[in-house]
C-alpha positions, 0 to 999 in steps of 0.5 A, a space after each residue: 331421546 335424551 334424558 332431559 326430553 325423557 322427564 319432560 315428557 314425562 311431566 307433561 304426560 303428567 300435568 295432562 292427566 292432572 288435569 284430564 276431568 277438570 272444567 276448562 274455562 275460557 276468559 268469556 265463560 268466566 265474564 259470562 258466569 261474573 255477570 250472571 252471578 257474581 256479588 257485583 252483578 246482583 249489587 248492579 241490579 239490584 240498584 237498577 231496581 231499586 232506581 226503577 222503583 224511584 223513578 215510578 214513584 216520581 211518576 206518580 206525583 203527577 197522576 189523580 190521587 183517589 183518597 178514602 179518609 175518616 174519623 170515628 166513631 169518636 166519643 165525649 163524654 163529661 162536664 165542659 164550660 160553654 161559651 157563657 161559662 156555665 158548665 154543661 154536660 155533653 155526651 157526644 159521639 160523632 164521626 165523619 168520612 170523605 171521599 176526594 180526588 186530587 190532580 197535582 199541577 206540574 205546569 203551575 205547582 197547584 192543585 186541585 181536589 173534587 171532594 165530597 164530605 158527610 159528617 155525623 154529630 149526637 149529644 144526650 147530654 144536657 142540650 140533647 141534639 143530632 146532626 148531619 153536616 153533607 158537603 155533597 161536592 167541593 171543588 177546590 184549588 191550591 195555588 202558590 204565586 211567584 213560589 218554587 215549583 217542584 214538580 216543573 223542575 223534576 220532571 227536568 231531572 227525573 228523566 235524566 236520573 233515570 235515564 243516567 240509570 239504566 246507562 250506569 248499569 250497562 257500565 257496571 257489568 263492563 265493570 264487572 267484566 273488568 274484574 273478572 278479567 283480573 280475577 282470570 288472570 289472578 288464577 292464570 298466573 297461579 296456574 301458570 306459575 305452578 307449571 313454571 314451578 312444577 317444569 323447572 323442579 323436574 328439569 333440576 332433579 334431572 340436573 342434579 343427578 346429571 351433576 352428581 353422575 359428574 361428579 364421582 367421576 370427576 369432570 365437575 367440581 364440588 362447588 357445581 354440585 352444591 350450586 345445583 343441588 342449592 336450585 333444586 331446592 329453591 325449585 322444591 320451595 317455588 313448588 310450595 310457594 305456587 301450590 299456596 298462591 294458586 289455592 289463594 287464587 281459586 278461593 277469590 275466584 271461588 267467591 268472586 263467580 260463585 263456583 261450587 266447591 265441587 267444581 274443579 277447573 283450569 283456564 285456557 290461556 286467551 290468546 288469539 287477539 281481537 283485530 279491529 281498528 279504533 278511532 279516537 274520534 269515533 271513540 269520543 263521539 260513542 262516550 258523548 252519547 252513550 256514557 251516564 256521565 254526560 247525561 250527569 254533568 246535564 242534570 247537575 247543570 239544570 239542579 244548579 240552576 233550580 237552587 239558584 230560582 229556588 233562592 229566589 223565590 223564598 224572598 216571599 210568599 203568596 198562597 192562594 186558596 179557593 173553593 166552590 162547593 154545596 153542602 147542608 146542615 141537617 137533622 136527617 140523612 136523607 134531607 141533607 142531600 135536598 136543596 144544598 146551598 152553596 159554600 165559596 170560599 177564597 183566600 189569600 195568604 201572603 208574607 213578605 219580609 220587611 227587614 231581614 238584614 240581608 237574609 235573602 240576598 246571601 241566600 242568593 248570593 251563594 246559589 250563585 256562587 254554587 252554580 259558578 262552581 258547579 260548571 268549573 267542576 262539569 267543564 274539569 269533570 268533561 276534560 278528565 272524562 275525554 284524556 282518560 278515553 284518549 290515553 285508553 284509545 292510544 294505549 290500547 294500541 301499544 298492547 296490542 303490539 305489546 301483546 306480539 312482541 312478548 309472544 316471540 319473546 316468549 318463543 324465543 326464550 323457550 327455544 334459547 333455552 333448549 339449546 342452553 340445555 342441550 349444551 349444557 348435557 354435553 359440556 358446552 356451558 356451565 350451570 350458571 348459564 344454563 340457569 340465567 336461561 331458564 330465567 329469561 325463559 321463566 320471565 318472558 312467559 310470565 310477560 307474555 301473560 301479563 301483556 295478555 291481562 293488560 291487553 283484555 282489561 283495557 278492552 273490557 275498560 273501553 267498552 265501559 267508557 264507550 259502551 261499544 263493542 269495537 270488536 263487534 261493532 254494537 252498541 252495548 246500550 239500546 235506549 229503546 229497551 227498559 
């Protein structure tokens, strides 16, 4: 074994046992704890809750609303003018209380109430008095004609916001599987450039000895022995630039995935490549149906069609307002409920705008106009959504290939350079080659591992823009779970 082998050997033997006791991660266990615990992944669900909660409350704008209401005891006392303009004193106390249940109509924008009402008034005053007023059923509707009907138009949004939703969180933990590959990586290039590092400064203190040895002895020249001298101490300074990346690295990735200070780790490089074939076609047609965007550009062409009806209806306003009921006045409580008489009530309200110059006209005008603009943007939002899975689905296949090549790259470089050293240990070629060697094999491995970044952070992109698992062929969002 020749010295060079030996302090390899060495090394290696050495950053074995550095790192013998660590936590080895895997790219999936890194995904896997990102999407349990990271500050992304809780902000994702806590807004998938928090749309859950709106959606349950627009449900019940259409449910009966049970409602206990009242005032009281209220009291008056003191000197008032009456309707005669004499003063007079009035000692009051009174309160009421009513009891209603109301049904919204979503299919005419209405409603209707079944109340039931018990007022209580008494005066000591000058014209001492006690009364009870029982309404004791009241059936009532309120109906709005040729008006804006908000509850018909949510229940066309609604649905669709909610479902974009749940579609948006299945998107924002691909997303969060996204960043952790960029964080993975992040490390790994720390972990693997402090190897780098670590590797190159044994081999040129090795080196630098070995061109010293030849030096004394004459078969090199002065200039050799401070060129090699001058990488020994680049290499002892990439040492330290390594060392400080890598902790940068570990404190982001710390906070990103939420590892304890305690935990010491080191990654596995995720080599072995996903083998699965992708159509463009098949590709489209899952984003079409599975992605929340599509089901977005729907809502936004059905909300610029309501502020078109909206503008509309505003032109004028008719409001009608009708009761039945039976109530009575009474001195006593008990004889309120007895022979009630019968109350009804109809009344239409209504305003109509005889000159408004052009008011109505420019409100219309311009919900028009919005829509028009609105499906520009949709039609320019849909072509942008399908080139952007287009050239992800064609550049996919470039890294994989990508992916291969700089892996035998990779392997040859390493190679090329063990011949370069072992020539250079007997005199073949000088230090200059040898280090141009060394360079080409730092870059191919350095290449290797970013093709490997490109190639995962592409997968992880098409499963967000498709939320499908080509590699194991699933959907990765099923409409029928809540």
């Amino acid at each position: 074994m020749n010295k060079i082998n030996y302090y390899l050997v060495v090394f290696f033997t050495f950053l074995a046992m550095s790192v013998h006791g660590q936590n080895m991660f895997t790219l999936n266990d890194i995904i896997a704890r990102a999407q349990a615990q990271s500050p992304l992944a809780k902000q994702a669900e806590t807004r998938k809750e928090n749309r859950y909660w709106q959606y349950r409350f627009y449900k019940s704008n259409y449910n009966p609303q049970l409602r206990l209401s009242g005032n009281g005891p209220g009291i008056r006392n003191g000197n008032y003018r009456n309707n005669i303009g004499n003063f007079t004193t009035i000692d009051q106390i009174g309160s009421s209380m009513t009891l209603g249940l109301e049904q919204p109509l979503y299919f005419s924008g209405g409603n209707i109430s079944i109340n039931s009402n018990l007022d209580y008034l008494k005066d000591n005053g000058d014209n001492p008095f006690e009364q009870w007023s029982n309404s004791i059923v009241n059936i009532r509707i309120q109906q709005p004609l040729f008006s804006f009907n908000d509850l018909k138009w949510d229940r066309k949004t609604e649905p669709l916001r909610y479902e974009e939703s749940r579609r948006s969180y299945v998107e924002e933990m691909e997303a969060v599987s996204s960043s952790a590959v960029n964080r993975f990586f992040a490390y790994l290039d720390g972990q693997i450039n402090l190897q780098i590092a670590q590797y190159n400064l044994a081999n040129n203190d090795t080196i630098s000895k070995i061109e010293e040895g030849r030096y004394n002895i004459g078969t090199t020249s002065k200039d050799k022995l401070l060129q090699v001298k001058l990488q020994l101490l680049r290499s002892k300074q990439e040492v330290t630039q390594a060392n400080l990346d890598l902790e940068t690295a570990k404190l982001q990735l710390r906070s990103f995935v939420g590892f304890n200070e305690d935990v010491d780790f080191s990654f596995v490089l995720p080599e072995k490549i996903l083998e699965f074939d992708i159509s463009l076609e098949v590709a489209l047609e899952h984003a079409r149906q599975n992605r929340a965007s599509f089901i977005e550009f729907e809502r936004r062409r059905i909300e610029a069609n309501r502020e078109v009806v909206r503008a509309k209806s505003q032109r004028f306003s008719v409001n009608m307002d009708a009761s039945y009921g039976l109530n009575k006045l009474d001195q006593n409580l008990e004889q309120s409920y007895q022979n009630p008489t019968e109350l009804k009530v109809v009344d239409v309200r209504f305003s109509v705008p005889i000159l408004d110059w052009g008011r109505n006209q420019a409100r219309v005008k311009t919900a028009l106009a919005n829509k028009r603009l609105n499906d520009y943007i949709i039609a320019q939002d849909e072509v942008n959504f399908e080139q952007e899975i287009m050239t992800l689905v064609r550049k996919f296949e470039v890294l994989r290939s990508q992916v291969e090549i700089t892996k035998e790259s990779d392997n040859v470089a390493q190679e090329r350079y063990m011949v370069a050293q072992n020539r250079y240990l007997i005199g073949k070629i000088d230090i200059t080659n040898l280090n141009i060697a060394l360079t080409e094999k730092d870059n191919a491995k350095r290449s290797y591992v970013n093709s490997l970044r490109l190639f995962w952070g592409a997968y992880y992109d098409l499963r967000r823009l498709t939320l499908y698992d080509f590699a194991n062929n699933q959907l990765l969002y099923n409409p029928d779970l809540d």
